[in-house]
C-alpha angles and dihedrals in degrees: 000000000000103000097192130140093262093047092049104079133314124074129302106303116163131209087277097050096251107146124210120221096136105085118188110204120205115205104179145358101220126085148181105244135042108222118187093229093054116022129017109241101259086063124232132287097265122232108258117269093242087053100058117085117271116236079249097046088050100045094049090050090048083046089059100040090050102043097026110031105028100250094162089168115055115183119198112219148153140132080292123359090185096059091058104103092209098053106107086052104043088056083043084065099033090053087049096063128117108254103026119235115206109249137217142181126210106193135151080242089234102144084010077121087063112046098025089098096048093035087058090046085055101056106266116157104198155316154253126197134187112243119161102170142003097215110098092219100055098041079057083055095052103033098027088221128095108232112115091125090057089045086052095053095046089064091048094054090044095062089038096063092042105258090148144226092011108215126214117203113189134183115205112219118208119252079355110078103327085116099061096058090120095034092065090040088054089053097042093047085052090055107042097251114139101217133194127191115219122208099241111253139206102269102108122134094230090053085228096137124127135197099209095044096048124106106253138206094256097053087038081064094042091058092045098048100054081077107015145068110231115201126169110255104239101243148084116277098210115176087323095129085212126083108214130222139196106236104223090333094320153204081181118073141201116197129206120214108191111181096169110030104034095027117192105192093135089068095041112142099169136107116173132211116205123210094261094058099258117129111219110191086205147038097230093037106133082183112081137172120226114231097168104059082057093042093052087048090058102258109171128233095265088056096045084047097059099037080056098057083040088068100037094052085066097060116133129244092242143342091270095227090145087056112108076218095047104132132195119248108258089230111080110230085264091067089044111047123223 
């Protein structure tokens, strides 16, 4: 086990003094739609079921972030949060501990309709939710289901029960939906969502991205500002992945978040935990360190706790997409987490 001075005590700093206190927790790996960003339509081979973190697994490796290596932010994410039996009280424990981290879910908002009310009980802070249009047909086209109007519902309820500020992310497609962008701001902006286009990124499952076909930032910003008025948001941006704008002077925002194109690695703050217990410093890592396999042979939390800032130490400088050798991970986003 690596013995250096970033592996002895303290939180998750890396080789280039980042430090992680924004864990992104993965749930699961299934999920509800099949986005063709995301999932080809016949869905993915799912992680068997022993494999997957138990409640109690999760909950002890989000006790130790969060009291032994400074984790103060804790993101609920999948595939599906929502489709993981144990959620509401996963975040109930997680909200219970001493300190308290903030908590956040990322979900497709599909039964949000359903749990807002308990997920709120049980400490939850807010949510973000995937929405990449507003147009039935075209959500159809995306998801290949036909739930916009569930979707619709889980964000209402979700204001409604005070998981706030809702955040909508949302991926332009070219040919596909690039030319609602504001479209979807205006109705966002109407309904008291924050949203954020993201530059789509190489995590599908097909490995069909490309660099030179995505929707960039720039264009993003071309397709804004043929209604809108784009100011910068007077603050500092810190880790936070979007950059944030004034929409026609404000008070309401849009955010960008250009992974590709902008990218922001030297303010990285994330570390992520899969389903399966490995922590992953990156979304596009293809390296990972296995904190399960420790944690079933009766490791204690001392132990967890330095094989953690081991992994975390080696941490890169950036995802490398820029890299003629830049490969994609072999796990699809669904697999990840976000």
């Amino acid at each position: 086990m690596d013995i250096s001075p970033h592996t002895q005590g303290g939180g998750l700093v890396d080789r280039f003094d980042r430090v992680a206190t924004d864990l992104r927790v993965s749930l699961t790996d299934r999920c509800n739609l099949r986005c063709e960003y995301c999932m080809p339509p016949e869905g993915l081979e799912w992680m068997p079921t022993d494999e997957v973190l138990t409640d109690d697994e999760v909950c002890r490796l989000i006790a130790i972030a969060v009291q032994h290596l400074g984790v103060t932010e804790v993101r609920f994410t999948g595939g599906e949060p929502l489709v993981r039996r144990g959620l509401v009280d996963i975040v109930r424990r997680t909200t219970a501990l001493e300190p308290r981290p903030k908590t956040a879910l990322t979900t497709n908002a599909l039964g949000l309709h359903r749990t807002a009310g308990a997920l709120r009980e049980a400490g939850l802070d807010r949510v973000n939710a995937s929405l990449d249009t507003i147009r039935p047909e075209t959500f159809a086209q995306i998801t290949l289901r036909d739930r916009l109007g569930d979707v619709l519902r889980g964000l209402e309820a979700a204001k409604e029960h005070g998981l706030t500020p809702v955040k909508i992310n949302a991926v332009l497609l070219r040919g596909v939906n690039d030319g609602q962008a504001a479209e979807l701001l205006r109705w966002a902006i109407d309904h008291d969502y924050e949203l954020r286009f993201i530059e789509q990124m190489p995590l599908d499952a097909q490995h069909h991205w490309r660099r030179d076909t995505m929707v960039t930032a720039d264009e993003i910003f071309g397709h804004l500002e043929g209604e809108f008025v784009l100011t910068p948001a007077d603050e500092d941006r810190g880790s936070a992945p979007a950059e944030r704008f004034l929409v026609d002077g404000g008070p309401a925002t849009v955010g960008v978040i250009a992974s590709v194109t902008r990218p922001f690695c030297g303010d990285c703050d994330r570390v992520r935990l899969t389903a399966d217990g490995q922590v992953r410093n990156c979304l596009f890592a293809r390296e990972e360190s296995d904190l399960r396999t420790p944690l079933r042979d009766g490791a204690d939390d001392a132990e967890i706790a330095a094989r953690w800032r081991a992994a975390v130490a080696s941490k890169r400088p950036g995802h490398g997409i820029d890299n003629p050798k830049f490969l994609q991970p072999t796990r699809p986003m669904s697999a990840i987490g976000g």
